[in-house]
C-alpha positions in Angstrom: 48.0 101.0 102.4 50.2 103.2 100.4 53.5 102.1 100.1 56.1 105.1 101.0 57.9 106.1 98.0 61.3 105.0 97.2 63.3 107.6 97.5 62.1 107.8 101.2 62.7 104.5 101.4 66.4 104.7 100.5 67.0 108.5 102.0 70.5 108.3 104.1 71.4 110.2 107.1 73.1 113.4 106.3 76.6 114.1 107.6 77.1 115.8 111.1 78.9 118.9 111.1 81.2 117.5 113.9 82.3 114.6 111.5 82.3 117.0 108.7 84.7 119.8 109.6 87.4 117.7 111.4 87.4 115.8 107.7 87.9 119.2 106.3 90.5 119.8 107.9 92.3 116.5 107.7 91.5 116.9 103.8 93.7 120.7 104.1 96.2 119.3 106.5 97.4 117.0 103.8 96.9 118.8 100.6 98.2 122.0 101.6 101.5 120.8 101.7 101.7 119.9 98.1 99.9 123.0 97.2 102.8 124.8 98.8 105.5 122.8 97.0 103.5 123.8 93.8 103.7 126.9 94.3 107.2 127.6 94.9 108.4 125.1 91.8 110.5 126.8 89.2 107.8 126.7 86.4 110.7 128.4 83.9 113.3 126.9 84.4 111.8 123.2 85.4 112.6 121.7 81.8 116.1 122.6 82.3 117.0 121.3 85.7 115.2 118.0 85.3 117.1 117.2 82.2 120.3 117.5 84.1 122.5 114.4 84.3 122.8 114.2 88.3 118.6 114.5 88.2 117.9 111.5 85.5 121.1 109.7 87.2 118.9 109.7 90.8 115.7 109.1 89.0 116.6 106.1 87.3 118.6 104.4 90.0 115.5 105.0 92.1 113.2 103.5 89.8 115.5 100.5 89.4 116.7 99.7 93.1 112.6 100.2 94.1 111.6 97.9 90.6 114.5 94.8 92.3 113.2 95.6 95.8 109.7 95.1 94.5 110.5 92.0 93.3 112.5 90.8 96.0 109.5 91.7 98.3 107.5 89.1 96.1 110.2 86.7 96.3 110.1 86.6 99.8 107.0 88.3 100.7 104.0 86.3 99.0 105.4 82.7 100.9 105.6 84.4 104.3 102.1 86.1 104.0 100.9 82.0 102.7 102.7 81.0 105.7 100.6 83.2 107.8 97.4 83.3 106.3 97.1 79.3 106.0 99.5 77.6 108.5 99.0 77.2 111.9 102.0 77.0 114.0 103.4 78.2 117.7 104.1 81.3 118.1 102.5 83.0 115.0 101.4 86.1 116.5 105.4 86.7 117.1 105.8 86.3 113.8 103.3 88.1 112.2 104.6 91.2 114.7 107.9 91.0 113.8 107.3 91.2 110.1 105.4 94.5 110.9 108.2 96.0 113.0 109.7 97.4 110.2 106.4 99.9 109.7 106.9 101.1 112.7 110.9 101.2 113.4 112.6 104.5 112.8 114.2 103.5 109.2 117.4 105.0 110.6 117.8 102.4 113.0 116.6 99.6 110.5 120.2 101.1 108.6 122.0 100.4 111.8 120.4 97.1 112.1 121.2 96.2 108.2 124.9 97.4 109.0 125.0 95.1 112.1 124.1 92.3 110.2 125.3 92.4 106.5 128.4 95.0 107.2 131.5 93.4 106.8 131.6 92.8 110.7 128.2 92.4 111.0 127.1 88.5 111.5 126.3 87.5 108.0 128.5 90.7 106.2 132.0 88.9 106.9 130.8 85.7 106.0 129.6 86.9 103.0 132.6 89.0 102.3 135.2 86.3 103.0 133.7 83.8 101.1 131.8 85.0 98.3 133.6 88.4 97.9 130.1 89.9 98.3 129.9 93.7 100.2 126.1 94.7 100.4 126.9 98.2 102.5 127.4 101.8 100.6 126.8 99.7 97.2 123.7 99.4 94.6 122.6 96.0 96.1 122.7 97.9 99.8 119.9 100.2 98.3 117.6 97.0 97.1 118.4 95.7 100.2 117.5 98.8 102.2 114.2 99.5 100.1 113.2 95.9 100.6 113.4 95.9 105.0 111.0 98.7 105.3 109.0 98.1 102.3 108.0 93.7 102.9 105.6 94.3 105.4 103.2 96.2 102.7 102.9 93.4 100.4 102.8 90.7 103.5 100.1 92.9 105.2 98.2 92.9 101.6 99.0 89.6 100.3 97.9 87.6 103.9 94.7 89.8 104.0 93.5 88.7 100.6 94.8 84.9 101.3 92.3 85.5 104.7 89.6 86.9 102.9 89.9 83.9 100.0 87.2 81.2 99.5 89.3 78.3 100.1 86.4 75.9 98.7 88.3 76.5 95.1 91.6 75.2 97.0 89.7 72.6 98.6 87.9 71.5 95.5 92.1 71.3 93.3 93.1 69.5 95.7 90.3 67.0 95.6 90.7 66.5 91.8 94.5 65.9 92.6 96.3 68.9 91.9 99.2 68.9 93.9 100.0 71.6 96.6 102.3 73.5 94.2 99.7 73.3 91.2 96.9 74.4 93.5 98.7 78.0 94.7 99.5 78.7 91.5 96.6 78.0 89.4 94.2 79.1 92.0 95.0 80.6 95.3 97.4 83.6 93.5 94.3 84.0 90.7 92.3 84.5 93.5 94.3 86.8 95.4 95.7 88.5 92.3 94.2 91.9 93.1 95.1 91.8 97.0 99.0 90.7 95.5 98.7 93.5 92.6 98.1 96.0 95.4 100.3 94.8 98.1 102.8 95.4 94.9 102.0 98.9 94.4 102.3 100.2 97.8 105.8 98.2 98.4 107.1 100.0 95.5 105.7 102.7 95.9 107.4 102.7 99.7 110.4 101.7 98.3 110.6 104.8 96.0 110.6 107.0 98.4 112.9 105.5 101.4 115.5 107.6 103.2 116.8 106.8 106.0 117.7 103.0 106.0 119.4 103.4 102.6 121.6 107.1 103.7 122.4 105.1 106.9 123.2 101.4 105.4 124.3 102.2 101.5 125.3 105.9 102.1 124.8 108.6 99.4 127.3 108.3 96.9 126.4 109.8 93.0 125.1 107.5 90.6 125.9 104.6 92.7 123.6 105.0 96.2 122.1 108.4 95.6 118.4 108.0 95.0 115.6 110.4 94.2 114.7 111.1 98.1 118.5 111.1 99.0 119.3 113.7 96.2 116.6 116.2 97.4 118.3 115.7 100.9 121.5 117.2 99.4 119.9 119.5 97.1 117.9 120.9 99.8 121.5 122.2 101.8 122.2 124.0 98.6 120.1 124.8 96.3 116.1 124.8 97.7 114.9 125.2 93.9 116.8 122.1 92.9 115.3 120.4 95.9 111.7 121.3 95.0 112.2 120.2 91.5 113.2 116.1 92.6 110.6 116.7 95.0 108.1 117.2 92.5 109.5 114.8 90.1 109.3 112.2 92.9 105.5 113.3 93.5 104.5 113.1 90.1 105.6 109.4 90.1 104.2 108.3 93.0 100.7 110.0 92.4 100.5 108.7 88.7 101.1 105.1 89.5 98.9 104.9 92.9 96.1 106.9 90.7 96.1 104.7 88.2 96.6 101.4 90.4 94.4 102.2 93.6 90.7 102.6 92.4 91.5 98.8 90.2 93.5 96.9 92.8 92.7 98.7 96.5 89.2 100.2 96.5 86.2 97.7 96.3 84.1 98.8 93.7 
């Protein structure tokens, strides 16, 4: 009997049209916008308006207040998604819910809820204020703060996925030669979920970046001090649409250079 060749062998079902076209349009749907901002940017005069002082001002309190959030997400972030990934314990599926609200809550009313909170009425805020002399709202740290509500539940998604998706036969194995719990999630269980963390990274900083409406509505939009990239393109946008679509690009240019250069390394199985 003659074997069938290979390439028959291996031939894979083409793609239906009614598959294909709706991707098509998806594909349009989301690049067209960008095209458009293209388009109408200020090629001429685009040197110019990004070296303004109220342009690098925004830009680099946006890289730093998304760079502390980022690192206040691990902080916080990388024990809860252990926590959820490896303990069992009542009422976990609340918990793992809760953590995602924020993905899903209007980041208007997350300000609101950050006001309620850690304003100086709010249940922690006057505490806070009276005792330590520490005011989070309308100030830099009320930006981290903002970034880092509605940004978390990227790296906890990430981070517990990984842990889930971990042999924990290497855990198992430390923890037979006696290394202790500490010794054995740092020298193995975050090697082995280094890419899932690295990624989980990326996309809460990349979140970060970008946030609006939790920051306008808990640390306001004050110059130099509050007013980030996203918030400055608000105000540019009521007078000056050219100055709008420069930040606009500036912020796009950011966020596609470093999720470029980061996703097909740390997100996409090879």
């Amino acid at each position: 009997m003659v074997s069938r060749p290979v390439a028959a062998r291996r031939r894979r079902p083409g793609v239906p049209v009614a598959l294909l076209l709706p991707a098509l349009l998806g594909l349009v749907f989301l690049v067209l916008p960008l095209a458009g901002l293209l388009a109408r940017a200020p090629w001429g005069s685009l040197p110019r308006r990004l070296a303004e002082p109220e342009v690098l001002t925004a830009l680099r309190l946006s890289l730093q207040s998304a760079t502390l959030a980022t690192l206040l997400c691990l902080l916080l972030g990388v024990p809860l998604a252990w926590l959820l990934a490896r303990v069992a314990f009542p009422g976990r599926r609340l918990v793992r819910a809760l953590v995602t609200v924020p993905l899903v809550l209007p980041p208007v009313v997350g300000g609101v809820a950050l006001l309620l909170v850690f304003g100086r009425r709010g249940l922690l805020g006057g505490w806070l204020d009276e005792t330590f002399g520490i005011t989070l709202p309308f100030s830099t740290a009320g930006v981290v703060l903002a970034e880092a509500f509605v940004a978390m539940p990227f790296l906890v998604i990430a981070v517990e996925g990984a842990l889930r998706g971990a042999d924990q036969r290497y855990e198992e194995a430390a923890a037979t030669l006696g290394a202790g719990p500490w010794t054995t999630f740092t020298h193995v269980t975050l090697p082995l979920v280094a890419p899932g963390l690295a990624a989980g990274a990326v996309l809460c900083w990349a979140r970060a970046l970008g946030e609006f409406g939790a920051t306008i509505t808990f640390a306001g939009n004050y110059p130099g001090r509050t007013q980030t990239m996203p918030l400055a393109v608000y105000l540019a946008l009521e007078t000056d649409l050219q100055a709008a679509v420069v930040l606009s690009l500036m912020l796009l240019a950011v966020s596609v250079t470093i999720l470029a250069a980061l996703r097909d390394r740390w997100i996409t199985s090879p």
